[in-house]
C-alpha positions as a Markdown table, in Angstrom:
| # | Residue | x | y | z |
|---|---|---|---|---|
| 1 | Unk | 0.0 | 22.4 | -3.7 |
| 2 | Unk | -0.3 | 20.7 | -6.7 |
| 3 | Unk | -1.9 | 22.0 | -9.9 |
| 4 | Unk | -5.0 | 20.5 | -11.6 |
| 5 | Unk | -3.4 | 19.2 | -14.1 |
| 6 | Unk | -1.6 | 17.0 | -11.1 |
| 7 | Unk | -4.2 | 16.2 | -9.4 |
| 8 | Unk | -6.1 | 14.9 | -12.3 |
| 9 | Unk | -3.5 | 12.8 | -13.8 |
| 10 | Unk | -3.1 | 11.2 | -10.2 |
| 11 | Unk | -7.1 | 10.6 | -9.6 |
| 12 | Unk | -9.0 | 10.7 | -13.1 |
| 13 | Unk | -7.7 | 6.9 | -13.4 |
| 14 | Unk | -9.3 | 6.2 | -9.9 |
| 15 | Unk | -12.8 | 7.6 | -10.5 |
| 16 | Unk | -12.9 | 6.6 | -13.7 |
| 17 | Unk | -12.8 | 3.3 | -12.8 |
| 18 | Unk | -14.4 | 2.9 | -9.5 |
| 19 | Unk | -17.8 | 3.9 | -8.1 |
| 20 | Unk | -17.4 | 7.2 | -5.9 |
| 21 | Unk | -18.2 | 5.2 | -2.7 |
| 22 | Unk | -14.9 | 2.8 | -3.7 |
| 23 | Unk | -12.9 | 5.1 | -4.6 |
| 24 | Unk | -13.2 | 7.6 | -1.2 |
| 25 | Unk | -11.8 | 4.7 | 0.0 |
| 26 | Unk | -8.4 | 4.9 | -1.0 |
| 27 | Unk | -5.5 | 7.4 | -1.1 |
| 28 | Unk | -3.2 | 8.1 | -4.2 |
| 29 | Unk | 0.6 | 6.8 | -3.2 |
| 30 | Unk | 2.9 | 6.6 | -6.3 |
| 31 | Unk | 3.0 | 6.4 | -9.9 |
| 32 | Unk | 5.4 | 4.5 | -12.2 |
| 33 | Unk | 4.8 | 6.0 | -15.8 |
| 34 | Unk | 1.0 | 6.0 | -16.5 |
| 35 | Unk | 0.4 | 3.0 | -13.7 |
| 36 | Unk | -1.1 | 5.1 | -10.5 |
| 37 | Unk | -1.2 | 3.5 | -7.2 |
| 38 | Unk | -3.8 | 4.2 | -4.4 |
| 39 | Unk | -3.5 | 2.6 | -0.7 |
| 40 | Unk | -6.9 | 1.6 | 0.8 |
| 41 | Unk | -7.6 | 3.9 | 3.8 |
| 42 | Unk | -8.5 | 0.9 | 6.2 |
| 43 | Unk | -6.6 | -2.4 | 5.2 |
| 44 | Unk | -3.2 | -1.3 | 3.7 |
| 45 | Unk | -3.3 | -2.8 | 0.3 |
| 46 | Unk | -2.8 | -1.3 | -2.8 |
| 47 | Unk | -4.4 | -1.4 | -6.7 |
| 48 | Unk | -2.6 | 0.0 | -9.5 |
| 49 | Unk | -4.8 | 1.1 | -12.4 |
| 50 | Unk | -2.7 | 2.3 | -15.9 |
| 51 | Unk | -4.2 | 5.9 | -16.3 |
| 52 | Unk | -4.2 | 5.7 | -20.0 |
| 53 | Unk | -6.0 | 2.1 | -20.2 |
| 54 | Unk | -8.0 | 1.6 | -17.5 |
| 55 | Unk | -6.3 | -1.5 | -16.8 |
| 56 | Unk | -6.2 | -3.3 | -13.1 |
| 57 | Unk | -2.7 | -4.6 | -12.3 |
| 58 | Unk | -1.5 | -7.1 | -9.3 |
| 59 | Unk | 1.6 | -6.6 | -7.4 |
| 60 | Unk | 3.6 | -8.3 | -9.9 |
| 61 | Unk | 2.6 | -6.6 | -13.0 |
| 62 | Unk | 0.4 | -9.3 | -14.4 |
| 63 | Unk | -3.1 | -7.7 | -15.6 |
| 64 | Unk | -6.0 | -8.5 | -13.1 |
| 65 | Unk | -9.8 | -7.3 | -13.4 |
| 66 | Unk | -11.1 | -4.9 | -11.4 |
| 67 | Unk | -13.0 | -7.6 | -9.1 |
| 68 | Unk | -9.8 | -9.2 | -8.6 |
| 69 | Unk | -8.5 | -5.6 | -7.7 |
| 70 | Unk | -10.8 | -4.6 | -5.2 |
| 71 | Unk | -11.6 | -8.1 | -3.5 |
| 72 | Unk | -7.2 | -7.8 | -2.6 |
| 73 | Unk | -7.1 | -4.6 | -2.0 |
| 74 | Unk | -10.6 | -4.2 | 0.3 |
| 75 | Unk | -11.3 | -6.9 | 2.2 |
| 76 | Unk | -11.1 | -10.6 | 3.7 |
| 77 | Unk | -8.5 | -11.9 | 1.0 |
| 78 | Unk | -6.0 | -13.2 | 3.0 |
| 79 | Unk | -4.2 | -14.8 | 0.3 |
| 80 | Unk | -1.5 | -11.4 | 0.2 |
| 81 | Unk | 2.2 | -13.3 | -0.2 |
| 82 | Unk | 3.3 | -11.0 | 2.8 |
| 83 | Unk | 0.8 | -11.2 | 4.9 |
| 84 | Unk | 1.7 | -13.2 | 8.2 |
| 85 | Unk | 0.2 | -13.7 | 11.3 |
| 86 | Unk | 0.4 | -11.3 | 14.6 |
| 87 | Unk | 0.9 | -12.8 | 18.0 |
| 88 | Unk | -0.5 | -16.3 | 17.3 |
| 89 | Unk | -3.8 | -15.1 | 17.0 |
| 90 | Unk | -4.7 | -15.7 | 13.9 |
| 91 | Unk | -4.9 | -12.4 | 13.0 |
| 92 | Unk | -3.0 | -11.4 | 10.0 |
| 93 | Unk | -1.0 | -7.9 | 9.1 |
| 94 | Unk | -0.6 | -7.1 | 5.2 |
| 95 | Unk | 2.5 | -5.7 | 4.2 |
| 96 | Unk | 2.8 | -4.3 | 0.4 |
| 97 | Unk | 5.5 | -6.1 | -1.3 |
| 98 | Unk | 5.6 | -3.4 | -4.6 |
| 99 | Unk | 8.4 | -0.4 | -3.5 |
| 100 | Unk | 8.4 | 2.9 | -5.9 |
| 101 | Unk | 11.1 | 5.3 | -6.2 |
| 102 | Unk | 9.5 | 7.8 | -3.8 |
| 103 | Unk | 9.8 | 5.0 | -1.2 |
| 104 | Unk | 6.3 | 5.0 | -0.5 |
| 105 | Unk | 4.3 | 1.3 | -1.1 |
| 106 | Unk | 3.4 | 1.4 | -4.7 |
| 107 | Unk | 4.2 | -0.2 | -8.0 |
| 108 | Unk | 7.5 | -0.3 | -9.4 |
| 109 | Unk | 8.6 | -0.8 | -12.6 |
């Protein structure tokens, strides 16, 4: 079980930064020094906020608003470089493309 201390290190960043409502919406995955990654509960994708800045991150490092964050991470942006379509239905399946060292989907550094 972790220890307070734990647990708020992996979700102050989180609910600092998002509305309650947004954040129940995702689950904490990895960190990678202060970075800490949550997977959204329904759609797969991940944001990365730095814990000591506040600061949105994209899958490739590059700083990214928290719009930007939320409209990759939550909904209908189908623009993900890994997502690909299912069956020839159009339908599309999102795959991470950020690894940690835990092996879970996460940012890497």
């Amino acid at each position: 079980m972790p220890t307070w201390a734990e647990h708020t290190v992996k979700w102050n960043p989180i609910n600092t930064a998002l509305t309650p409502p947004e954040a129940n919406q995702f689950d904490w995955r990895a960190h990678s020094d202060t970075i800490q990654s949550y997977r959204h509960i329904e759609t797969g994708r991940h944001i990365h906020i730095d814990g000591s800045s506040g600061q949105f991150y994209d899958q490739d490092r590059n700083p990214i608003t928290k719009a930007e964050a939320l409209a990759h991470a939550m909904a209908g942006d189908r623009t993900h470089s890994q997502d690909k379509p299912s069956h020839g239905l159009g339908q599309t399946t999102a795959s991470p493309a950020i690894s940690v060292s835990d092996n879970s989907q996460g940012f890497s550094i």
